[in-house]
N, C-alpha and C positions, 0 to 999 in steps of 0.2 A: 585586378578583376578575378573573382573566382573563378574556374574550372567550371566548364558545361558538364555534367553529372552527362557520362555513357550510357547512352537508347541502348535499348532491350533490344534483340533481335528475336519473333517468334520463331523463326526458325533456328536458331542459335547459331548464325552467321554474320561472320563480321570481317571487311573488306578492312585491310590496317597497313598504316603505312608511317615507316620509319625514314627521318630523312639523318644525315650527317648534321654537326652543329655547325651552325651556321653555312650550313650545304655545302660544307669540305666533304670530299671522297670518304667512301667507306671502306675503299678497297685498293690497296696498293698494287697486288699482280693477281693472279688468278688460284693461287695457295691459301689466301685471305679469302676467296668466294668459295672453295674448296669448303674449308674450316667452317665455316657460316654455315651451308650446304647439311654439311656433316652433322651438325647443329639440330637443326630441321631434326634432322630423323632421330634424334635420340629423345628415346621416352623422358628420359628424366626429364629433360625441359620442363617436359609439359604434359604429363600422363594423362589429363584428361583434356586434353586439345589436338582435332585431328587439322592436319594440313590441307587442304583442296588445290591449294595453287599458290605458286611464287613469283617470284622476277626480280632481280638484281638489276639496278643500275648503279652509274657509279656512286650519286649522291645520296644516295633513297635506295628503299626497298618493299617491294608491294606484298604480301601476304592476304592471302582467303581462308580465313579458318572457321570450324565448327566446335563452338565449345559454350559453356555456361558462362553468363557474363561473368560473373565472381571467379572464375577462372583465367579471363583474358588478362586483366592486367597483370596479375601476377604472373603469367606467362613471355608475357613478353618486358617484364624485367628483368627475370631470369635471363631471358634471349640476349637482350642487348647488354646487359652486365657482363656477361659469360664472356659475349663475343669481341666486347670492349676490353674487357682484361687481358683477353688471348692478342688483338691488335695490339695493344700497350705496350706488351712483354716481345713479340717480335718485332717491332719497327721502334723500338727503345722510346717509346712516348709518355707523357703521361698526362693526365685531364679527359675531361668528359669530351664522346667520341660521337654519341648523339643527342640529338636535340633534346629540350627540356623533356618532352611528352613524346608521346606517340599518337597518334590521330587514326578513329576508328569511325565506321559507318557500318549501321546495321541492314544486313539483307530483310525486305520486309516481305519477300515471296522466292519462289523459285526460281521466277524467272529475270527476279533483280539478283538472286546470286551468281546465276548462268550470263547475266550480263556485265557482274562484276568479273568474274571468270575472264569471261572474253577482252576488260577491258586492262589487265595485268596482264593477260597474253603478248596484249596489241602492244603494250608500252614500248617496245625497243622502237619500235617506227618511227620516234619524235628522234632519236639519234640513231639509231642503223641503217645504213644505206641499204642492206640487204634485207632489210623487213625483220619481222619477228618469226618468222617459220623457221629460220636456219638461226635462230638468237639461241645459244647455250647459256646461257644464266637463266633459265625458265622454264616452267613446269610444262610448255606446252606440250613438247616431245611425250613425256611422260603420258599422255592420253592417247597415243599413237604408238609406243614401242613400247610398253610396259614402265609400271611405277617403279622409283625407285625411291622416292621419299613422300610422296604424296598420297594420299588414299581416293583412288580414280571411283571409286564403287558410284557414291552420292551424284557426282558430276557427270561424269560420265556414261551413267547408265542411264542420263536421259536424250542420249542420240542414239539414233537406229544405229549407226555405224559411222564407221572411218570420214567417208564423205560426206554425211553429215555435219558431223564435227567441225570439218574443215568449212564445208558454206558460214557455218555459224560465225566460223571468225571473219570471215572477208565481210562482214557488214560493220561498221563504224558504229550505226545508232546506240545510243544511250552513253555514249562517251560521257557528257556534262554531266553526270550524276554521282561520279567516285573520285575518289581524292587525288588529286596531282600535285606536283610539289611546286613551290613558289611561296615568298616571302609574307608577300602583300594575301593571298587568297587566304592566309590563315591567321589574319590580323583580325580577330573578331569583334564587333561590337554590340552595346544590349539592344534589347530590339527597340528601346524608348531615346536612344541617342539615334536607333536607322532610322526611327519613324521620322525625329525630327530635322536629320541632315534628308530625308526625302519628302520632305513636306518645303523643305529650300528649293530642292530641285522641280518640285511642282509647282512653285511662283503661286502657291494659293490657290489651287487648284484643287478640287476633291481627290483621292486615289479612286473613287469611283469613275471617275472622267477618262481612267486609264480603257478602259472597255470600249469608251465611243472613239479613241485618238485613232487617226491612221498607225498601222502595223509599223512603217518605218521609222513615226514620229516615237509611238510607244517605245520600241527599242531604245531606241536614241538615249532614253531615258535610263532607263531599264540599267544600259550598261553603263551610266553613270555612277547607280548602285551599286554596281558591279564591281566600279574599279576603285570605290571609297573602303573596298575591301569586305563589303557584305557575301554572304553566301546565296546560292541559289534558292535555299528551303525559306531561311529568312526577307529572303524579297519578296517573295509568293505568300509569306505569314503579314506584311504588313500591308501590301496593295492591296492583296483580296481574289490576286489572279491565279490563274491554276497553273500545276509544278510547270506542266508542259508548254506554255505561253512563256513562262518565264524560262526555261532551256533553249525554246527556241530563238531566242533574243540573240545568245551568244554567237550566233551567226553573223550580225552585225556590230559584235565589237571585233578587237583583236584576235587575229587566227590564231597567234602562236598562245593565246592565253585559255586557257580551263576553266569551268566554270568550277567549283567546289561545292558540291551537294551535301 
């Protein structure tokens, strides 16, 4: 199956996220997140792609950047070649270190990027007992003590202050709309193979009928889409429902699961 051709972002923002092959670690001790790190700030990379936001985890790694699309892929080949090489040569390996692709969503307002923002900050929560405020592998500090690889101007100049900032993160909402890792959420299908495995699960039912069902029956459904591996955007493209009806469904499938927007 071809490659979905990468959405434009107007604002030239885009939430990306690189996972390990076959979700093996990316990162053997904290010299290897160092080096990555290091990575980040060097112009060469990526001269005309500025940083907003990071986060390491062990498998994956979430980036918020501003740039031209014709600019992003080429920059984060550069990224993961560079930094796959430098892993290679210290940990004596050899073969491909991440996934086929990289996976990108574009910000389509400000305040989908300040949601993206918030939701790379949040990421350690799913594994850190101590939350993401004391997470060192993440840009959040950096908008609090001063940057040291990210450029805070964009982001951060739109909180009055310090406490701000910080309310901004203790709210959850809009989680389902940015990319999480997992095998199955990125297994995509075309929208005439969704249409027809969801016209199975409607027993012949119109997708208009979705409107009048009870809320809990609609779900029910909903996250049967869900777990045949479709995405959020493309549910909401074939039933007719709005993004938000179909986000909030994910509250009645699986807690530990992501929707992929």
């Amino acid at each position: 199956m071809p490659r979905r051709k990468r959405e434009e972002s107007p604002i030239r923002v885009y939430h990306v996220l690189f996972r390990g092959l076959n979700l093996q670690d990316l990162f053997v001790d904290d010299e290897d997140r160092e080096r990555l790190k290091r990575m980040l700030a060097d112009p060469g990379i990526g001269p005309c792609v500025w940083l907003l936001a990071w986060c390491f985890m062990d498998n994956h790694v979430h980036l918020l950047l501003q740039c031209d699309l014709e600019d992003l892929s080429s920059y984060a080949m550069v990224l993961q070649s560079t930094y796959a090489r430098q892993f290679n040569e210290r940990h004596g390996r050899t073969g491909a270190l991440f996934g086929e692709s990289f996976y990108s969503e574009p910000a389509k307002t400000e305040s989908h990027m300040l949601a993206a923002l918030r939701f790379i900050h949040q990421n350690p929560n799913a594994t850190e007992s101590d939350g993401f405020r004391t997470y060192k592998w993440s840009s959040y500090r950096e908008y609090l003590d001063g940057a040291e690889v990210v450029a805070t101007d964009l982001c951060g100049g739109m909180f009055e202050n310090a406490g701000a900032y910080k309310r901004f993160h203790d709210s959850e909402e809009d989680r389902g709309f940015f990319l999480d890792v997992g095998a199955r959420r990125f297994a995509c299908m075309s929208d005439e193979e969704a249409g027809k495995y969801a016209e199975r699960v409607m027993k012949g039912n119109p997708m208009s009928s979705l409107r009048q069902m009870p809320r809990s029956y609609r779900d029910e459904l909903l996250c049967r889409l869900k777990e045949a591996g479709m995405q959020g955007r493309q549910i909401a493209r074939i039933t007719g429902l709005s993004a938000t009806t179909v986000c909030r469904a994910k509250h009645h499938c699986d807690e530990e699961e992501m929707w992929c927007w």
